[in-house]
N, C-alpha and C positions, 0 to 999 in steps of 0.2 A: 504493500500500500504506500503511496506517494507521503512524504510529510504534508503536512497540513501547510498552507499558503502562507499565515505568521510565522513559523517554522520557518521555511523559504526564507521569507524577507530576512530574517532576523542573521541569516546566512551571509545575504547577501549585506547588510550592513557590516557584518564583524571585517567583511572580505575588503567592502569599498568603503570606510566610514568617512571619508574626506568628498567622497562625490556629491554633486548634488544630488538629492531625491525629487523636493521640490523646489519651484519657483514658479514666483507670479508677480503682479505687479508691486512692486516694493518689498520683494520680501524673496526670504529662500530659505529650506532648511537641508542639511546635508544629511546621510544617511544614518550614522553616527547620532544626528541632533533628533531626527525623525524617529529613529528606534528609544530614542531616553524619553523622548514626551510620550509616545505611548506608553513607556514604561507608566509614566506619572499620573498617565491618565488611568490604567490597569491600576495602579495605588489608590488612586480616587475613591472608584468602582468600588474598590474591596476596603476599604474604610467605610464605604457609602453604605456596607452589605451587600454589595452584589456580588454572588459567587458562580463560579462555573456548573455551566448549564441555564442560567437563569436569561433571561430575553433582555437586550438592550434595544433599546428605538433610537434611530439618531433623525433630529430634524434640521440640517445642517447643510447649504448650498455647495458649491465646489468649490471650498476655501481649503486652508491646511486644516481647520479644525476639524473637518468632514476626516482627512487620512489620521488624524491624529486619534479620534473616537474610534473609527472603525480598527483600526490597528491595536489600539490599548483595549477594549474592549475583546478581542480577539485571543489577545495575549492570554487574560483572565480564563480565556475559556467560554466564554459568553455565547451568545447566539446571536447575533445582529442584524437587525429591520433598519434598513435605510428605509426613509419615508420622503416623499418630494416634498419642499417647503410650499410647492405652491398650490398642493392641496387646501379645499378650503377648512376651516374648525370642523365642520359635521362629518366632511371626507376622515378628515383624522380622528377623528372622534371612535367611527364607526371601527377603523384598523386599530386604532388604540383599544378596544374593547377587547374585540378577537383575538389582539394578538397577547392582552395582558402582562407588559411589559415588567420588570424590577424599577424600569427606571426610563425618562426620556430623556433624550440630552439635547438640547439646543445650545450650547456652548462649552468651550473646553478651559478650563485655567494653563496656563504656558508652565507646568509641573514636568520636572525629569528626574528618573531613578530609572534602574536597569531593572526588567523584570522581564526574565525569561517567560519565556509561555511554557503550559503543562502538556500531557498529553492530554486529551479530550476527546471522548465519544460524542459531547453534545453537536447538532447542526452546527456549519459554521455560521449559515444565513438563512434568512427568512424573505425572501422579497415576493411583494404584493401585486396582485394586477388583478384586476377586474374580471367578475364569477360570468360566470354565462347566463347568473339569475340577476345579474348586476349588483351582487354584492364582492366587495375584494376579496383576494383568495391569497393567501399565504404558499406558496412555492417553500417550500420546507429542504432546504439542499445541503448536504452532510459533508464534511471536511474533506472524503473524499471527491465529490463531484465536483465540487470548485477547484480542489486542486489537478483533477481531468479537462475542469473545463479551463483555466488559465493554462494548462501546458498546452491546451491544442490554441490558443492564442498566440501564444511565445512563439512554439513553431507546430505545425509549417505555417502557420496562417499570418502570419507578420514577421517572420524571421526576424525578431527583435533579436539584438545583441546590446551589448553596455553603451554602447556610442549611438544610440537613441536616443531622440527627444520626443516627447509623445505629447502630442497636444490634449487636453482632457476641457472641451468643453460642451460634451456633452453631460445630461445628469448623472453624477455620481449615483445615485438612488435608483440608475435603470438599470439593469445587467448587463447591457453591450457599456456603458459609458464604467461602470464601475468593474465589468473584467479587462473589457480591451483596453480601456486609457488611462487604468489605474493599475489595480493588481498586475496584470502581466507586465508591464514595465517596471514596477516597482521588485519583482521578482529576479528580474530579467539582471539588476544592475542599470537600469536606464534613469533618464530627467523627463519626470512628469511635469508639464508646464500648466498649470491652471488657470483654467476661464471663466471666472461666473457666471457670465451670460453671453451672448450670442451677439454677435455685429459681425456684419463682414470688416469692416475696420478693422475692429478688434485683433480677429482671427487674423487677418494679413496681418496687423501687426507683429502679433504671437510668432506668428511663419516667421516670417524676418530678423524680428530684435532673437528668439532663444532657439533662434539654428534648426527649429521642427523638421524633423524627418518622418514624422507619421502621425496623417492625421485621421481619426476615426471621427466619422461624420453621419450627417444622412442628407437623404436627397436634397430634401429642402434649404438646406446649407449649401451645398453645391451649387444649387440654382440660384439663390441669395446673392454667391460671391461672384457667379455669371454675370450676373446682371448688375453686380457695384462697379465691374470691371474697372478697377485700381488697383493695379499692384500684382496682379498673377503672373506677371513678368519676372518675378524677384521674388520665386519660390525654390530659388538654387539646392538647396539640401533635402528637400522633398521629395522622398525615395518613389511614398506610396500613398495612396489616399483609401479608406475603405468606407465601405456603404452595409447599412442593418438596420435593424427595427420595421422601416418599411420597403418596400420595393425601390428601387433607383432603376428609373427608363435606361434603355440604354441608347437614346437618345442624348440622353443630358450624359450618360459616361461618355460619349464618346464624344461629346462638343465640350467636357471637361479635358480631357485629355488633346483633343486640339486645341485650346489654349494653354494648358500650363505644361504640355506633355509628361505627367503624372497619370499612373494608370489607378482607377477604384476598382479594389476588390470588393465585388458585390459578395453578399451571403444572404443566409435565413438563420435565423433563430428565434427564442423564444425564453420569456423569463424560465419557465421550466425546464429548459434544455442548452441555455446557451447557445453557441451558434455551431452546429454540427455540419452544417452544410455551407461553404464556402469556395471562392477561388480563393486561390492560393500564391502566397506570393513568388516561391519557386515555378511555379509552372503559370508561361507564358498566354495558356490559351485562353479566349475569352467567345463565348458563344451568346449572341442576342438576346436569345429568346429563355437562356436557363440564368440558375443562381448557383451558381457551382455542382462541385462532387461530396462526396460522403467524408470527413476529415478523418484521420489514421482515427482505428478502433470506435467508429460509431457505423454500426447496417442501418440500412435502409428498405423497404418494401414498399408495395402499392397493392391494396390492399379490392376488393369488391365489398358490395355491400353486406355480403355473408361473408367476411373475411377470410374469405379464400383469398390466394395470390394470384395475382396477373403479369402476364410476362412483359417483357421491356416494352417500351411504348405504347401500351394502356394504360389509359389513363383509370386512377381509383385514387383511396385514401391514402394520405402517407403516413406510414407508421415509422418510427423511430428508435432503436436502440443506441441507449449511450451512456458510456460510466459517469458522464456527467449531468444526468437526467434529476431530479428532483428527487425525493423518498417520496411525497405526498402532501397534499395539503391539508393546509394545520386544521385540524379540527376539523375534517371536510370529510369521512370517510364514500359518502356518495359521489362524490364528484372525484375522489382519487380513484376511483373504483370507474369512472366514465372515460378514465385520461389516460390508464395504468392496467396493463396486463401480460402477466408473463414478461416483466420488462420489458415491453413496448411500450412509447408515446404514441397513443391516438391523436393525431395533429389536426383533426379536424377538416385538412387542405387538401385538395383536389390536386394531384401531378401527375406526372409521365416523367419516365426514369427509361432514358436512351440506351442501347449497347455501351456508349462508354465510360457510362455512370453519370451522367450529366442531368440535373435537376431541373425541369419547369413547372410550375406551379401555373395550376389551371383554374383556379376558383378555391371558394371555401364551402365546407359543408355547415361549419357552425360560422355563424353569426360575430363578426367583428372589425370593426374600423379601425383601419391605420392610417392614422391622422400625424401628418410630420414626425414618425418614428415612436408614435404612443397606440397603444392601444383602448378602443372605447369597444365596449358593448352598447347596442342600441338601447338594452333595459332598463337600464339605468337613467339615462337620457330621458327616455319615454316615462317611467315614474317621473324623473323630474316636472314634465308638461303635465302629466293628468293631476298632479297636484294641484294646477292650477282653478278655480272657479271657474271658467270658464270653459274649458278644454273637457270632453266628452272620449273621445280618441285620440291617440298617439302612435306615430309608427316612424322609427329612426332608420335611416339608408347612408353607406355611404356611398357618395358621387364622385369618380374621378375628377384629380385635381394635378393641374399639370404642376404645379411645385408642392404639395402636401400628400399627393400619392391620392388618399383618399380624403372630400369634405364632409364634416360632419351636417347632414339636411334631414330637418324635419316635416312631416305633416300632422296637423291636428283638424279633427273634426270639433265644431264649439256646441256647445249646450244653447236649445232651442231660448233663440231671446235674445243672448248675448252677442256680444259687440268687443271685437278684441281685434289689435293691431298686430300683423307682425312684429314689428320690432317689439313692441309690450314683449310679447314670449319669447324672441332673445333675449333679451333683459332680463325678465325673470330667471332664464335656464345660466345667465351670466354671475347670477350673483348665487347664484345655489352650484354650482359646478365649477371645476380647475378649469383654467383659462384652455387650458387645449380640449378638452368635451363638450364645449356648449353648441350649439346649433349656430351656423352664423344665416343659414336659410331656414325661414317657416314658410311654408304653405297651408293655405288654409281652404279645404274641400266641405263639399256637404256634407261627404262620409265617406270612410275607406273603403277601395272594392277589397271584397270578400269572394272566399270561397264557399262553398254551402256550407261546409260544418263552421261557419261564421269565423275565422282563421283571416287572417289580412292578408292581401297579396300583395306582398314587398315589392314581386316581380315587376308588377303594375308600376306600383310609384318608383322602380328604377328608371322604366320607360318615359316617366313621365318627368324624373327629376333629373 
C-alpha cells in the first residue's frame, strides 16, 4: 500500500526544505516553513480535542491557510471536508449537518512545531457534491485512493518533476483543483503558485512573474484568456495546459494551442473517482471527438442496460474501476449501493470505447449540469423555484454554452392568478443558491409537457430551450 499523501509530502520537505512550496502575491512559504505550520496547526487541533479519525471542515479560499489546515489537519490523522466559501449559510449548513464535523476552521494562526503524522486507517477526505435527490453527498475517499489518485496525477498524466511551477487557481475545495494543482505538486517536490480568484490578468500574470509550467484549468478559463488576448505571447515556460470538470470543445483546444502553442490535456473525472481517464502528457496523440484513454491501473467497460458488456464501439454505460474510487458515501448506504458494485463506478454516462482505448462520451443517463467545471443537479435548482408563491412547476435543463460547456435554464409553470417576472425568479434562485447554480434563464409556460404517467418531458424543453 502507497504511504499516505502527508506521509509523501512530509518526504518531500525533509529532502527539499529550502524550496519553495508556496507562493503568491506577497508572500511564500518554503517546504521546510510549510511542513512546521502544519505541524502547529496538527498542535492546534489536538489541544483543541481533535483527535484522529475525527472530521475536520475547512472553509478557507486558495490562500496558504487553505495548504496549511489541510496538511496539519492530515498530519493529526483527521478526515478533511474542504467546503467552497462560496456556498451560501443554508448550502453549508445542510453539509455541516451531514457531515458532523469536530470542528470548522475558517482560519489558521501562523503556529510551527514538527509533528510527524501517524499511521491512520481513518479517510483521508471527504468531499461533497451534489445527491441526485439534490441533497450533497459526501464522497468518503480512504488514504489509499488519494494516494492512487495523486500518483496517477504526478505521472503519466502531468509528468510533474521538482522544476515545476503549478499554477493552483482553481478551487482548492474541488478534487481536480485540490489533487492536480495542489497535492500532486506539492508531493512531486514542485512550487504551487496560488490564485484566489480568476482574471485573465491575473492568471497571465501568475504565467509570467512565477515561471508557470503547468496550468490546470477549464474550458471556461481558456476561453476567458482567448478573448483578453494580452499577453499569450509570453507564456515561455508553459510546458502544458490541462482541461477537467467539464468538457473542453476541441475547438477552443485547438485555437488555444494556435495561439500560445501549449497543448490541453483534456480528461474526465469525477469527485468520486478522480480523473481516470485522461491524455497524457507523454503520448502525443490527440483525437477530436474523445477524452482520453484509461490511466495505468484503472478498467474500463460499457456496459447495456442489463449490464451485460458491449464490444468496442457500442455505445452503453460506462462503468469504472479504480484504486482511487471512493469507499462510499457518508451516511448514504442507498445511493452507495446505486454508484458501487463489485468495485465498479456506475458513471451514469453514455460512451463508446474504440479498439484503441480511446474514450467518447455520448450523453448522460443520470441527470447533471456542468456549468464552468461544477456540477448542478436540476433538483435542487427546481426545489429552489417551487419554493416560491408563485411557481406551481419547475423543470431545470442544461443548454449548451459555448464558454461554460453547459447553462444552467429554467422553466416554471405559475399558480393560476399570479403574476411573476422572470428576473423576480433569478433573483430569488440568486440569493438562495452558490453563485454558479442559479438559473440565469427562466421561462415561463402555461404548463410543462408531460408524459401520460404525468413525468415532465425534459426532452421537450431541450428542444425548446
Amino acid at each position: 500500500m502507497a504511504d499516505p499523501v502527508v506521509a509523501r509530502f512530509e518526504v518531500t520537505a525533509r529532502r527539499r526544505p529550502e524550496k519553495v512550496a508556496l507562493r503568491w502575491d506577497g508572500g511564500a512559504l518554503t517546504y521546510r516553513q510549510l511542513d512546521r505550520r502544519a505541524g502547529g496547526f496538527a498542535r492546534a487541533l489536538h489541544h483543541g480535542g481533535v483527535r484522529a479519525g475525527d472530521r475536520v471542515a475547512l472553509v478557507i479560499g486558495n490562500r496558504a491557510e487553505f495548504v496549511v489546515a489541510l496538511l496539519g489537519a492530515l498530519k493529526l490523522g483527521a478526515t478533511v471536508a474542504p467546503l467552497d466559501p462560496r456556498l451560501i449559510d443554508e448550502e453549508r449548513t445542510r453539509i455541516i449537518d451531514d457531515l458532523a464535523p469536530a470542528v470548522v476552521v475558517h482560519d489558521v494562526a501562523a503556529d510551527e512545531c514538527d509533528w510527524p503524522s501517524p499511521s491512520s486507517d481513518a479517510p483521508a477526505l471527504i468531499l461533497y457534491t451534489s445527491g441526485s435527490t439534490g441533497a450533497p453527498k459526501g464522497a468518503v475517499l480512504s488514504q489509499h485512493a488519494v494516494a492512487a489518485g495523486v500518483a496517477s496525477w504526478i505521472d503519466p498524466v502531468m509528468a510533474l518533476t521538482a522544476d515545476d511551477v503549478v499554477l493552483a487557481v482553481l478551487p482548492l475545495s474541488h478534487s481536480y483543483g485540490l489533487n492536480g494543482a495542489l497535492l500532486a505538486p506539492l508531493v512531486t517536490g514542485a512550487t504551487v503558485g496560488l490564485l484566489e480568484r480568476f482574471s485573465p490578468e491575473a492568471v497571465l500574470g501568475s504565467i509570467r512573474d512565477l515561471g508557470v509550467s503547468v496550468f490546470p484549468g477549464v474550458a471556461t478559463m481558456f476561453r476567458r484568456l482567448l478573448d483578453a488576448d494580452a499577453g499569450l505571447g509570453d507564456l515561455r515556460r508553459l510546458r502544458i495546459a490541462l482541461s477537467g470538470a467539464a468538457p473542453c470543445p476541441w475547438p477552443l483546444a485547438s485555437e488555444w494551442r494556435a495561439a500560445t502553442g501549449v497543448r490541453i490535456l483534456r480528461g474526465y473525472g469525477m469527485t468520486e473517482l478522480f480523473r481516470p481517464i485522461s491524455y497524457v502528457a507523454g503520448d502525443p496523440e490527440d483525437r477530436p471527438d474523445a477524452i482520453g484513454r484509461a490511466v495505468a491501473g484503472v478498467e474500463l467497460k460499457i456496459v447495456d442496460d442489463d449490464g451485460a458488456g458491449l464490444a468496442a464501439g457500442e455505445c452503453g454505460e460506462l462503468f469504472i474501476r479504480s484504486p482511487a474510487a471512493m469507499d462510499e458515501y457518508l451516511g448514504a448506504p442507498d445511493e452507495t449501493r446505486a454508484v458501487l458494485a463489485a468495485g465498479w463506478f456506475r458513471t451514469g454516462d453514455l460512451a463508446t470505447i474504440d479498439p484503441g482505448g480511446f474514450v467518447r462520451i455520448d450523453g448522460r443517463k443520470r441527470e447533471r449540469i456542468l456549468r464552468g467545471g461544477y456540477s448542478i443537479f436540476p433538483q435542487e435548482v427546481e426545489a429552489v423555484l417551487m419554493a416560491h408563491p408563485a411557481v406551481t412547476e419547475a423543470a431545470v435543463i442544461g443548454v449548451g454554452h459555448p464558454e461554460l460547456g453547459e447553462e444552467v435554464t429554467a422553466f416554471v409553470a405559475l399558480r393560476h392568478g399570479a403574476d411573476v417576472a422572470p428576473e423576480v425568479l433569478v433573483a430569488w434562485c440568486r440569493e438562495r443558491l452558490a453563485s454558479f447554480k442559479y438559473p440565469r434563464l427562466v421561462t415561463i409556460l402555461e404548463a410543462l409537457p408531460k408524459a401520460a404517467t404525468g413525468k415532465v418531458l425534459k426532452s421537450a424543453l431541450r428542444t425548446s430551450g
